[in-house]
C-alpha positions as CSV (number, residue, x, y, z in Angstrom):
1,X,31.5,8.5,11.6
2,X,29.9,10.6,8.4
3,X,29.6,7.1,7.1
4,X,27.3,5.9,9.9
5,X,25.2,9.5,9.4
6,X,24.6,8.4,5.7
7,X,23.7,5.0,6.0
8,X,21.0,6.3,8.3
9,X,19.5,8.5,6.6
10,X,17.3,7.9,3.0
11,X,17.8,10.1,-0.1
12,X,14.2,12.1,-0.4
13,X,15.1,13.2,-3.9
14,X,16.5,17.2,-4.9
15,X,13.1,18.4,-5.3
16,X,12.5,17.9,-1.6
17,X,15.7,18.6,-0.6
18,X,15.7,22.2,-1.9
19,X,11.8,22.4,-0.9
20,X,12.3,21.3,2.4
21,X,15.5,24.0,2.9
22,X,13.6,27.0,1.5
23,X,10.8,26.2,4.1
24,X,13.1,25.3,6.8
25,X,14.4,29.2,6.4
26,X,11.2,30.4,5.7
27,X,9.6,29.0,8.5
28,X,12.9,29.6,10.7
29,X,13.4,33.2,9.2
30,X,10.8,34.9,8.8
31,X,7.5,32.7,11.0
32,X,9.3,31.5,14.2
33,X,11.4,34.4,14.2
34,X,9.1,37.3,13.9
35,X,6.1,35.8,16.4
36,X,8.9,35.1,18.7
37,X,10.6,38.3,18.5
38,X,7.2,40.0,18.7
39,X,6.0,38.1,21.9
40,X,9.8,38.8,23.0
41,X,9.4,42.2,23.1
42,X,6.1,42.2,24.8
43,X,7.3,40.6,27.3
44,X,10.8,41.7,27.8
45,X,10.7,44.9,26.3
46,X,11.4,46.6,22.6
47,X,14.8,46.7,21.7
48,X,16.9,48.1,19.1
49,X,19.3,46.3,19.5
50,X,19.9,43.7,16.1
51,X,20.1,40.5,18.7
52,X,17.1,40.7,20.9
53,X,16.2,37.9,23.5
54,X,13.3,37.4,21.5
55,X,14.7,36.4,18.7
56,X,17.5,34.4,20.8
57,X,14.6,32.3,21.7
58,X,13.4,32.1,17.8
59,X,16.6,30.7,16.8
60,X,16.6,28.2,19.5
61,X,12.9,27.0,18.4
62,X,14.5,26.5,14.6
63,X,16.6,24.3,15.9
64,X,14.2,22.3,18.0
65,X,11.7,22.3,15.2
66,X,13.7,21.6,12.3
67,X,15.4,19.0,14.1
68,X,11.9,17.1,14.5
69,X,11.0,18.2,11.3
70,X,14.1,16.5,9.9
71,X,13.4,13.1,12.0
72,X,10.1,12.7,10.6
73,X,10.8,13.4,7.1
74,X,13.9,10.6,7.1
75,X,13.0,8.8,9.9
76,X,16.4,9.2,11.4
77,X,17.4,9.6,15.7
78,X,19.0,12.2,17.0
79,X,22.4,10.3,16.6
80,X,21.6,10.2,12.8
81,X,22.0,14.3,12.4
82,X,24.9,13.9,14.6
83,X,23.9,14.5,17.8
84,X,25.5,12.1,19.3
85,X,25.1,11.6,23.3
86,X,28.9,10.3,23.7
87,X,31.8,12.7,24.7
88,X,28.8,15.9,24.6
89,X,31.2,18.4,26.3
90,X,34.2,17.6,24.8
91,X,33.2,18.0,21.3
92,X,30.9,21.4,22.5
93,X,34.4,22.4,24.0
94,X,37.0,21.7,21.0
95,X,34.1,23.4,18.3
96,X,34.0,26.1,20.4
97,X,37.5,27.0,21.2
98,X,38.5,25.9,17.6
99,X,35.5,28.9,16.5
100,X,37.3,31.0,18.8
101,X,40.8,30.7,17.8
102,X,40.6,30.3,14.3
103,X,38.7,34.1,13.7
104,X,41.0,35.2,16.4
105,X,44.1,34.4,14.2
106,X,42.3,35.6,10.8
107,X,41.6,39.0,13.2
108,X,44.8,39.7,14.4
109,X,46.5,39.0,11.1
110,X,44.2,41.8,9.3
111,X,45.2,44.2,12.4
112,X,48.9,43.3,11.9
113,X,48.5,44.1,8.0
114,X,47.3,47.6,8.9
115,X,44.0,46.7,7.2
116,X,41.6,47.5,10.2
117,X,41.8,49.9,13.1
118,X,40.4,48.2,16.4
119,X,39.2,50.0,19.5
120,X,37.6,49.3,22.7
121,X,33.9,50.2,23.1
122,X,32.6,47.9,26.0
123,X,30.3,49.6,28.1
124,X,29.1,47.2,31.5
125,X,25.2,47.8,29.7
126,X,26.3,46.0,26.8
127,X,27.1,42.7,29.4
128,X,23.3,41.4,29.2
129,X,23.4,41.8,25.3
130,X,26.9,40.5,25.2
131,X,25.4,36.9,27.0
132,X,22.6,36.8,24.9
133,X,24.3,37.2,21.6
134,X,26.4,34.0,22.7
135,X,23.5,32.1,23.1
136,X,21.9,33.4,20.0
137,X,25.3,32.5,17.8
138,X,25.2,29.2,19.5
139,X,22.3,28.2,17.9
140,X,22.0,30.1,14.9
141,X,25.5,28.1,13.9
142,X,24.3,24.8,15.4
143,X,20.7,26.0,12.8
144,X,23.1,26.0,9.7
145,X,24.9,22.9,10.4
146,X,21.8,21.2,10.7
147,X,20.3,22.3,7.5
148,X,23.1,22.2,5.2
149,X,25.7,19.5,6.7
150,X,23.7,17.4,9.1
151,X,20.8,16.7,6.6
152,X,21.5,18.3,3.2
153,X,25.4,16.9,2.8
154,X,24.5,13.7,4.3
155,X,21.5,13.0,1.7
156,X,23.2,15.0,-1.0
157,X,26.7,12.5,-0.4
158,X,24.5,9.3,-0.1
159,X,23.1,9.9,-3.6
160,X,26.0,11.9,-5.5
161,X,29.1,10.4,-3.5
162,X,31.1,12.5,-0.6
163,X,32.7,14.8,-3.1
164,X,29.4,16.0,-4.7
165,X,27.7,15.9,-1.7
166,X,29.9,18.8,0.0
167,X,29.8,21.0,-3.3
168,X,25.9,20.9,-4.0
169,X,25.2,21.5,-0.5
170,X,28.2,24.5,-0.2
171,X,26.6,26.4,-3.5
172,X,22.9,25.7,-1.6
173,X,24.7,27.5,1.5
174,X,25.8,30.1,-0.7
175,X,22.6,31.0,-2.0
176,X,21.0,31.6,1.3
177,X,23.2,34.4,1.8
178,X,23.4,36.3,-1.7
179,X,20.9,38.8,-0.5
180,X,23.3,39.8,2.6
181,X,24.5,43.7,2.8
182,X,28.1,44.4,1.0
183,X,28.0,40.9,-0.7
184,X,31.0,40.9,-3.0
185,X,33.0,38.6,-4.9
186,X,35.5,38.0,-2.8
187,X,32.8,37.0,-0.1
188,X,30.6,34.8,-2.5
189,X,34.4,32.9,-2.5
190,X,34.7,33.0,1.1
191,X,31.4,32.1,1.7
192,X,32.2,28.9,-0.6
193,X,35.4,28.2,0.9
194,X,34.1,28.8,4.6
195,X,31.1,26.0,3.9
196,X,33.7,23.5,2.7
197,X,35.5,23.7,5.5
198,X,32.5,23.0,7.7
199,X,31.4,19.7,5.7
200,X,34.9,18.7,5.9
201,X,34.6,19.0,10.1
202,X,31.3,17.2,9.5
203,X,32.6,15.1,7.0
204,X,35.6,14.0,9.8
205,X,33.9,13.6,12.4
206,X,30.4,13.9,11.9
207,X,29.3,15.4,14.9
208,X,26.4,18.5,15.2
209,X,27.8,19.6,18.7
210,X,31.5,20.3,16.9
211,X,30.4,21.7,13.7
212,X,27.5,23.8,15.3
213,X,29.8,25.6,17.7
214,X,32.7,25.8,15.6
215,X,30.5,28.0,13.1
216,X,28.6,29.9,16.0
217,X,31.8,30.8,17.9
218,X,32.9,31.9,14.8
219,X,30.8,34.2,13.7
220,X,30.2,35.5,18.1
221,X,33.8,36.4,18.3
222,X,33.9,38.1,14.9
223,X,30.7,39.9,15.4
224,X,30.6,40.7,19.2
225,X,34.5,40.0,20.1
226,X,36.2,41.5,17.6
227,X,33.2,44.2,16.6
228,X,33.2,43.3,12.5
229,X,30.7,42.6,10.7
230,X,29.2,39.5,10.1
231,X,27.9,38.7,6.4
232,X,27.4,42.6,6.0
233,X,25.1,42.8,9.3
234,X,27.1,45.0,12.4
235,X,26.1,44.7,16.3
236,X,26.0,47.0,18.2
237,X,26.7,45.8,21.7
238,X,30.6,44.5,21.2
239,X,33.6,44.5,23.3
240,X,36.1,45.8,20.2
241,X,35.4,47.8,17.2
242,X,37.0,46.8,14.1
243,X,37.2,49.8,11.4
244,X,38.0,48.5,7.7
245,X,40.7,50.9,6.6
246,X,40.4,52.7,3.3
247,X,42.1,51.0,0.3
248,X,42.6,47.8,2.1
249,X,39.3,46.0,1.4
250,X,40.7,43.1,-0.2
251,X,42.0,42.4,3.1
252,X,40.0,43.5,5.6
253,X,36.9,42.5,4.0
254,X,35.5,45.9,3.7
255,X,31.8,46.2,5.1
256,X,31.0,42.8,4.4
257,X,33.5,42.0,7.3
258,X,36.3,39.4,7.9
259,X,34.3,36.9,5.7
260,X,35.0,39.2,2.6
261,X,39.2,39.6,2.8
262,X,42.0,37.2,1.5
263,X,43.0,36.8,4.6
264,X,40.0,34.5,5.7
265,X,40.5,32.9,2.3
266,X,43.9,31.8,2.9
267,X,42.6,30.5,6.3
268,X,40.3,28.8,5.2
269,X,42.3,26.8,1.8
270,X,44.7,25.9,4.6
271,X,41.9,24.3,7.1
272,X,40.6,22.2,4.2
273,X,43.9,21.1,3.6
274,X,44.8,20.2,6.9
275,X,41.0,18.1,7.3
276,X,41.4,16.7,4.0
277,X,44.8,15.2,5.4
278,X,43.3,14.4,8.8
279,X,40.0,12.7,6.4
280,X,42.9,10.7,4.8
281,X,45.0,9.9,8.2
282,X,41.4,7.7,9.2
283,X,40.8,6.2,6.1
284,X,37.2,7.9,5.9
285,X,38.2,10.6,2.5
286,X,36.2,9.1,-0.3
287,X,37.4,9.6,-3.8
288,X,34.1,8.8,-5.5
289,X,31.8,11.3,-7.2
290,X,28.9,9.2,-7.8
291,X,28.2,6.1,-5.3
């Protein structure tokens, strides 16, 4: 299937590559975002809450603008990024719940080590929030996957070769979040390990609606399920708090959250192991750096 996504699509050169992402999250950041927020809270009312349906909305424009953006600059179809119109619903279904379970797992393991305290701290005004910030994570996974495995991998592994192609787009993903409160290390690692493991989903079975919910489920039930942070940021509106405990950063993650403990790094080694296998099992695992 990633095959078919890079025959499609034509190689526009690094230069444009790494021009085209830095506008894609400019114009996705810091444009769509902040008129939409704006004229969100116009109309629905200020909020201070870090998730606002305002920018909900924003995100959901990136997606639908860098999408066409994308089709015009490689004159691809919707099929090409890897939205695919067969099995829709099954593949929104098995990203999501995989999302779900696999933080869920890397969650209670830290609580089982003693590394975090978790509490309760759902109040029924948090419900509207609590919807929202689905939606939002939805599509601000779905965003990333389209940037850096939908179009970056994909033109990165037609000129480099599949190998190449996941690591140059993985330190590109990196870079985007080296700014992030509590970076550390340890989550500079994570961060590296958590982007192979989505090109390898991609890379399996390249479809956006798998990927993109996988990595937005993901980060919903460790931000808003669970309570942690999420690449140093912390909502308020949650159903569980999730406390680092002191001394026991290295596997909690500190304030940088799940992403920044062993724990998620041993999860992660062991899901690129198990794709890698599954990549092998239907002959599409490509050996070759350079095509």
């Amino acid at each position: 299937m990633f095959k078919e996504r890079k025959d499609a699509i034509k190689y526009s050169g690094m230069g444009k590559i790494i021009g085209l992402t830095l506008l894609m999250f400019l114009l996705g950041n810091i444009v769509i975002e902040g008129v939409t927020s704006i004229l969100g809270d116009l109309v629905f009312g200020a909020s201070e809450s870090q998730i606002s349906i305002g920018s909900t909305f924003a995100m959901i424009l990136n997606v639908v603008i860098m999408t066409v953006i994308m089709m015009l600059v490689s004159k691809i179809k919707l099929k090409d990024l890897g939205l695919d119109s067969k099995a829709v619903i099954k593949n929104i279904l098995i990203g999501a719940i995989s999302g779900i379970l696999v933080l869920t797992v890397v969650g209670l393991s830290i609580k089982m080590m003693g590394a975090v305290t978790i509490v309760s701290v759902y109040k029924s005004s948090y419900l509207k929030m609590i919807i929202v910030s689905l939606i939002f994570f939805i599509f601000q996974g779905t965003f990333e996957e389209l940037v850096f495995r939908s179009f970056i991998m994909t033109q990165l592994s037609k000129k480099f070769g599949d190998f190449l192609g996941i690591i140059l787009s993985a330190l590109l993903f990196i870079s985007v979040h080296l700014l992030n409160p509590g970076i550390s290390y340890m989550a500079i690692l994570n961060l590296l390990i958590a982007s192979i493991v989505f090109s390898m989903v991609y890379y399996v079975w390249g479809n956006l609606w798998l990927s993109g919910l996988a990595h937005g489920l993901w980060n919903y039930t460790q931000s808003v399920i669970f309570g942690s942070s999420v690449s140093g940021l912390t909502l308020t509106e949650k159903v569980l708090l999730s406390t680092p405990v002191n001394g026991k950063d290295l596997i909690s993650g500190g304030v940088y959250g799940f992403e920044g403990g062993i724990v998620t790094s041993i999860m992660g080694i062991i899901l690129i192991v198990v794709l890698i296998i599954v990549a092998m099992k239907k002959n599409n695992c490509s050996c070759k750096v350079v095509k």
